[in-house]
C-alpha positions in Angstrom: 115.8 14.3 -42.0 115.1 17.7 -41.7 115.9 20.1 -44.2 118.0 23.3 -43.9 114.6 25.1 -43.7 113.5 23.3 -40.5 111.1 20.6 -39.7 108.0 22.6 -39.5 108.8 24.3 -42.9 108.6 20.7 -44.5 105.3 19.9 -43.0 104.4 23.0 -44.6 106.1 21.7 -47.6 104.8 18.3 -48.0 100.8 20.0 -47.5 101.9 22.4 -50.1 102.5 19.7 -52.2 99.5 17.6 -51.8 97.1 20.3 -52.4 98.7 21.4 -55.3 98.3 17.7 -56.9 94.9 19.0 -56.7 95.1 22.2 -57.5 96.4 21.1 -60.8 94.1 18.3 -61.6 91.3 21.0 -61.4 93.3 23.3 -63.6 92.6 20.9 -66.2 89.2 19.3 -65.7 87.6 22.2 -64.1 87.9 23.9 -67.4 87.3 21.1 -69.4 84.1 20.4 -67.1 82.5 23.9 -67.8 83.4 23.4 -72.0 81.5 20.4 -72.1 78.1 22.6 -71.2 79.0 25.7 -73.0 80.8 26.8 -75.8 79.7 30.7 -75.4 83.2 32.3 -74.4 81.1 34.4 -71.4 80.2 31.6 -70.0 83.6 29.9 -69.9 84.6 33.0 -68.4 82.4 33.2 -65.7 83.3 30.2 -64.0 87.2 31.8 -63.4 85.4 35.2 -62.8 83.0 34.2 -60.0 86.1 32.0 -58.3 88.6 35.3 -58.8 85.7 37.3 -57.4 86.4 36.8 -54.1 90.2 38.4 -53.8 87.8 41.9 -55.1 84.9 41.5 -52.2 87.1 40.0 -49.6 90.9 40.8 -50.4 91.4 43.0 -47.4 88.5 41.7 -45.0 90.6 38.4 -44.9 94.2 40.3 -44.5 92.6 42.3 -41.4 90.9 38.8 -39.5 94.3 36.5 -40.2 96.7 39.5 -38.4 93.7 39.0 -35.6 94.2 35.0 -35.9 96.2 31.6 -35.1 97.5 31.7 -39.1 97.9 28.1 -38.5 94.7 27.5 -37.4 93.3 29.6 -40.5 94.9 27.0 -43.5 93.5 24.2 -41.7 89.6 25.0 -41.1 90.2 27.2 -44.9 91.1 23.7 -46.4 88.9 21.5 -44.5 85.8 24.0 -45.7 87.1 23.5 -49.1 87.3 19.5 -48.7 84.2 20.2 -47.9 82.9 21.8 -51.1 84.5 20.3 -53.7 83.5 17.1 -52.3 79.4 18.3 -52.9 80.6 19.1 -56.5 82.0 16.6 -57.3 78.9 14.2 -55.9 76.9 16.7 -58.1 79.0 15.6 -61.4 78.5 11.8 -60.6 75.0 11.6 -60.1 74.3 13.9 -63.0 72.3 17.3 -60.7 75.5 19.5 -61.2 74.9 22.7 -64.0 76.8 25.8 -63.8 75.0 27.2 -61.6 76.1 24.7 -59.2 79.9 25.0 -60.5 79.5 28.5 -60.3 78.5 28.7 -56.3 81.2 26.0 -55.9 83.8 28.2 -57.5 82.6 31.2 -55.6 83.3 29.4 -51.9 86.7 28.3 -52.7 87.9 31.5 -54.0 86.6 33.0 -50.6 88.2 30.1 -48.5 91.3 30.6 -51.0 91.3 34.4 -49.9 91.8 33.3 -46.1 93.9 30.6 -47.1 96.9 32.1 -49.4 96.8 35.4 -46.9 97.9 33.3 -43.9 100.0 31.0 -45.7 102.6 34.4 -46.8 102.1 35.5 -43.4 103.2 32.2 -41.9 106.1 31.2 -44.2 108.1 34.1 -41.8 107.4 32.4 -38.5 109.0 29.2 -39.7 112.2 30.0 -41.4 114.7 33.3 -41.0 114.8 36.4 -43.1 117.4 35.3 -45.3 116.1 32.1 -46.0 112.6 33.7 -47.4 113.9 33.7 -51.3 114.8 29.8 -50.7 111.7 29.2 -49.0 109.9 30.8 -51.5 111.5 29.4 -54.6 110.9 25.9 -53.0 107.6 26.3 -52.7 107.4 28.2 -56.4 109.1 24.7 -57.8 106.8 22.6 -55.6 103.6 24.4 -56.8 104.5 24.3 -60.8 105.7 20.6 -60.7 102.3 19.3 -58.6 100.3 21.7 -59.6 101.3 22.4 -63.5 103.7 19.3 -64.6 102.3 16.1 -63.0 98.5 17.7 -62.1 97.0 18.7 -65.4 97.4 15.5 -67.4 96.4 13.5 -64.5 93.2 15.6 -64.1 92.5 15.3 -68.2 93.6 11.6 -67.9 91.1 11.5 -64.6 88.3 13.8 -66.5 88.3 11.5 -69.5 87.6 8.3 -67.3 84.9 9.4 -65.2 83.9 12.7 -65.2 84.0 13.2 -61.8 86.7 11.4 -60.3 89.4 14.8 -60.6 86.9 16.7 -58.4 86.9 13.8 -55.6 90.4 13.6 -56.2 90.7 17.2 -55.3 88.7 17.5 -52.4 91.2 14.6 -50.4 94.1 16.8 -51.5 92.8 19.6 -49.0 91.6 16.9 -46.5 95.3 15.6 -46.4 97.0 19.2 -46.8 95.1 20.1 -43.6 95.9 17.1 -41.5 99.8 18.3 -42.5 99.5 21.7 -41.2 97.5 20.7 -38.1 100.4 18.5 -37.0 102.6 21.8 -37.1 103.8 22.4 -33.4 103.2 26.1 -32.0 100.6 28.7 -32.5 101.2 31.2 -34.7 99.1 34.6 -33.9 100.9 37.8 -34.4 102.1 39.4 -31.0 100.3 42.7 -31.7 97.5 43.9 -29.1 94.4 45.0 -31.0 93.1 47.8 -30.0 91.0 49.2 -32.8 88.3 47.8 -35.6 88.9 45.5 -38.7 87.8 49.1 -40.5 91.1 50.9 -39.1 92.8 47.6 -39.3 92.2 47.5 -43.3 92.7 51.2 -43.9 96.1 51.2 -41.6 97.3 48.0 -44.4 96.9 49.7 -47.3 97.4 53.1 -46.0 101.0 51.6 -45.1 101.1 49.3 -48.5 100.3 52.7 -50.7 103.2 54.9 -48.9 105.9 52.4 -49.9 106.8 53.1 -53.6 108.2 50.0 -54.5 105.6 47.5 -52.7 102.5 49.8 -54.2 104.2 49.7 -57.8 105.2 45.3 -57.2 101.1 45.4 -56.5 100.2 47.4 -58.9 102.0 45.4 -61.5 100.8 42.3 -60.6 97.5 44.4 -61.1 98.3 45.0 -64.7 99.6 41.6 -65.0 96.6 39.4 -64.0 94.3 41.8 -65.8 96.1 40.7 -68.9 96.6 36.9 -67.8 93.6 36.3 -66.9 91.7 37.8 -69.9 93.2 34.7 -72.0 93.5 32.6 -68.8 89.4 32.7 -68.9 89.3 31.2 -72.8 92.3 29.4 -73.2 90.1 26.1 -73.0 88.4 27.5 -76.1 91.7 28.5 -77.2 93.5 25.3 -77.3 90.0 23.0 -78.3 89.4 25.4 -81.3 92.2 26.7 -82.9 95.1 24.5 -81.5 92.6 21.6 -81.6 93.6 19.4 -79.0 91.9 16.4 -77.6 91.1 16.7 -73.9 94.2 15.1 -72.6 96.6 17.2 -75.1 95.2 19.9 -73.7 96.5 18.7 -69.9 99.9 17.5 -71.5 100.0 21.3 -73.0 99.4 22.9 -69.7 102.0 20.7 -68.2 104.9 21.6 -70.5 103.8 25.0 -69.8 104.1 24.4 -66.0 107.5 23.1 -66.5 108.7 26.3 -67.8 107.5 27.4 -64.2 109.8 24.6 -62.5 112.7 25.8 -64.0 112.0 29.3 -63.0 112.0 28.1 -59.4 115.3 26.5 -59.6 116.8 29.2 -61.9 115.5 32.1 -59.9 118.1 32.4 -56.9 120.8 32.3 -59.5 118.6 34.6 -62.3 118.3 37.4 -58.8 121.7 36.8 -58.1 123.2 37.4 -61.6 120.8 40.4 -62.1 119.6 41.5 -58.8 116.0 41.8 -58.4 115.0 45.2 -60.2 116.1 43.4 -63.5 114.9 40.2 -62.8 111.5 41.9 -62.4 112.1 44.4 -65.8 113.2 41.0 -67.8 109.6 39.0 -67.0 107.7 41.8 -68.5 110.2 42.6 -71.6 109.3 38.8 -72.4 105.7 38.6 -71.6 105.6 42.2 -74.6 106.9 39.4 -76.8 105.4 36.0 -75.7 101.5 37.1 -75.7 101.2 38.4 -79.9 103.6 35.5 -80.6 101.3 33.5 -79.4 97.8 35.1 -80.9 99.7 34.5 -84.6 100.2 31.0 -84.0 98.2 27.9 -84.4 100.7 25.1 -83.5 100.1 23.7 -80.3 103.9 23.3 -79.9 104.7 26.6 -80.6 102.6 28.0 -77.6 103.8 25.2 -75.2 107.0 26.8 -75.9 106.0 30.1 -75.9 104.3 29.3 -72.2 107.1 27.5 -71.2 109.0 31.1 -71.6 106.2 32.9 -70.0 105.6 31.2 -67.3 109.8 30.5 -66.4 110.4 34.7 -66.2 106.9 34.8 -64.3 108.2 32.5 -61.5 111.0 34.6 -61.1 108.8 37.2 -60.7 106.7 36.0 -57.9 110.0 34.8 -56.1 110.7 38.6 -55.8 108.0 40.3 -55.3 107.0 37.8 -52.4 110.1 38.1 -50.7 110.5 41.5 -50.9 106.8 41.7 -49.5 107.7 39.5 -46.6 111.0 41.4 -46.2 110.0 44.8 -46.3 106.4 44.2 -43.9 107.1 44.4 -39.9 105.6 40.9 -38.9 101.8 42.3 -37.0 100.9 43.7 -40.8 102.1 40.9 -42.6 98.5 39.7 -43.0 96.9 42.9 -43.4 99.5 44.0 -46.1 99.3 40.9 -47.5 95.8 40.8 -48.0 95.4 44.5 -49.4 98.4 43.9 -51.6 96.4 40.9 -52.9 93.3 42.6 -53.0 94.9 45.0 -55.5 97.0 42.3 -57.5 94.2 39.9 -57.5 91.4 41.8 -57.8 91.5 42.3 -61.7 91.6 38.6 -61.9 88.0 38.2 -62.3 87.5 41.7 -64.4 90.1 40.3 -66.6 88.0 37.3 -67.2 84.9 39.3 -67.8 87.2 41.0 -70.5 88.7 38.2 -72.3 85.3 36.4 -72.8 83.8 40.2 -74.1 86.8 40.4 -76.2 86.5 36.6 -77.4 82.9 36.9 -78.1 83.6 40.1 -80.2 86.9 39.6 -82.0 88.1 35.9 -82.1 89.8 33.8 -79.0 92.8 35.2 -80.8 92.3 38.8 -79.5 93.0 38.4 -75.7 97.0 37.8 -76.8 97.4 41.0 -79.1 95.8 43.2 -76.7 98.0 41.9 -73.7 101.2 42.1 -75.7 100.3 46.3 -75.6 99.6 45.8 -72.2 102.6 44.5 -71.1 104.4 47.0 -73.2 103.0 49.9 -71.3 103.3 48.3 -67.9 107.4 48.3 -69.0 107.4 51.5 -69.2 105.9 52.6 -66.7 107.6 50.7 -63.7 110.7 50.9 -65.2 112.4 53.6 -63.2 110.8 52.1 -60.1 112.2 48.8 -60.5 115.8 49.4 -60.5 118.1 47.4 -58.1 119.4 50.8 -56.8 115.7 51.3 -55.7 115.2 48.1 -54.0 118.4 48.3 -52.6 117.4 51.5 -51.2 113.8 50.2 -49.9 115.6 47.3 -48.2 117.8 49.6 -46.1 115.2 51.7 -45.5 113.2 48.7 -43.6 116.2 47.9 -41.5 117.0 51.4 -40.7 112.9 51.8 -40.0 
């Protein structure tokens, strides 16, 4: 039976799913994989910077072709491509011929299919369901990605990792085979009804010429900016993290990034109510007010309990977060921009991902795989103060009404 969404949105749904099974069994032995053939913090950084790389070099590129594109059409041939890839790797591992080198080319080609991928994905989600169902849509797919992708994918993937090395990465790669074969069934096309009548250059200019003048998207970017740079600076090492100080075996370490993800379950379900009892400007205040206290928390300790606790916070507020910032995106964006914007928005949000990475491992290298955390907790500190006049409900309020009136 169809849900309240519509059909279509559960074919969406059910891919969604699949892939992140995947998704979260190579959050867990992708990492692992790279630890077993260095223990050099840069190193272990550089596979997540060269597969965050992409959203920098091809952030807006992407966001220009999908507005010029079937968005369908896009997820499908982005996913086969990435069966594709992960499926060399992972022949690579088993016969013994994959280094980093070869991970780190790998890496690089899914983050550029990912950049195609995730761009047409927020610019589809509109075409299947109705305004006001966007914060439900959302939050269903926010639950569906943290319990697949960070509850039952991580131990599976260390469970996987410790049985044969390379069984998570064939694993994977039929994940995208089977998420594509979902979308294609998908009735319709989905192009937007603009006419094109200039170059992908003016195409990408116009998105984040129109991104920039809107004060509450440009500061929602921005933030997410400030907030990856930080994640990801810890998010690089935290393999290193968790094997050194926390000393967990490899499939701890996949149990500890599931009761982490769970804490992003709960923010799914809990984030229509958190927005409603809030409203959105506080909703997005409160997930950075915890994050100043979570990260240097979490540098002091060394009990792996302690930080599946503290992640479990973390990552709850943070999926509140991303519930309202995407549907405000998807809201406030006429539908012919919605993959330009998208794309330049990501470009600037996701874009420190791999320069955080490059940090944490300097950092790591220099001060202990404790320093990432105490040096985030200031980040996160200034970033409160500095959107907090922006991110008012007032404001969004305000932004909203100026979209409809617009």
């Amino acid at each position: 039976m169809a849900s309240k969404l519509g059909s279509r949105f559960d074919k969406l749904t059910a891919a969604s799913g699949i892939s992140n099974i995947g998704d979260g069994v190579m959050g867990a032995a992708f990492p692992l994989l790279v630890a077993s053939l260095t223990r050099d913090p840069l190193l272990v950084a550089g596979a997540t910077f060269v597969s965050r790389l992409p959203w920098l070099l091809f952030g807006v590129i992407s966001g220009a072709l999908v507005d010029r594109m079937d968005r369908k059409r896009v997820m499908v041939i982005t996913n086969s491509l990435r069966f594709v890839g992960i499926g060399l790797l992972a022949v690579g591992i088993a016969t013994g011929d994959a280094g980093l080198v070869a991970i780190y080319v790998v890496a690089f080609g899914l983050g550029v299919a990912e950049t195609f991928f995730d761009t047409s994905a927020e610019a589809f989600i509109p075409q299947l369901v109705e305004t006001e169902q966007l914060p439900s849509a959302n939050a269903r797919l926010q639950g569906l990605e943290f319990v697949a992708g960070s509850l039952a994918g991580p131990p599976l993937g260390a469970f996987m990792f410790a049985t044969a090395v390379a069984l998570p990465f064939f694993f994977d790669g039929f994940s995208f085979l089977a998420a594509a074969l979902l979308i294609a069934w998908i009735p319709g096309t989905y192009r937007s009804e603009r006419v094109v009548v200039q170059t992908v250059r003016e195409d990408i200019v116009e998105g984040l010429k129109w991104l920039w003048g809107r004060r509450v998207i440009r500061t929602l970017v921005l933030t997410a900016g400030g907030t990856n740079l930080i994640m990801f600076s810890f998010f690089a090492i935290f393999v290193l993290f968790a094997q050194d100080i926390l000393e967990v075996t490899d499939f701890t370490y996949g149990v500890l990034l599931a009761i982490v993800g769970l804490g992003g379950l709960a923010g799914a379900i809990l984030a229509p109510r958190i927005i409603r009892a809030l409203g959105p400007g506080n909703t997005l205040r409160l997930n950075t007010a915890v994050s100043a206290v979570v990260f240097p928390i979490t540098g002091l300790t060394s009990s792996v309990w302690q930080v599946a606790v503290l992640g479990f916070l973390f990552v709850l507020v943070l999926a509140s977060w991303n519930v309202v910032s995407v549907s405000l995106r998807q809201t406030l964006t006429p539908d012919e921009m919605r993959g330009r914007v998208s794309g330049a928005a990501r470009f600037l949000a996701w874009g420190t991902q791999p320069i955080g990475a490059v940090l944490g491992g300097v950092i790591a290298a220099a001060f202990g795989l404790r320093a990432p955390f105490f040096i985030g907790g200031v980040g996160f500190v200034l970033i409160l103060v500095l959107t907090w006049p922006v991110f008012s409900n007032a404001t969004i309020e305000a932004a909203k009404e100026g979209a409809t009136s617009g």
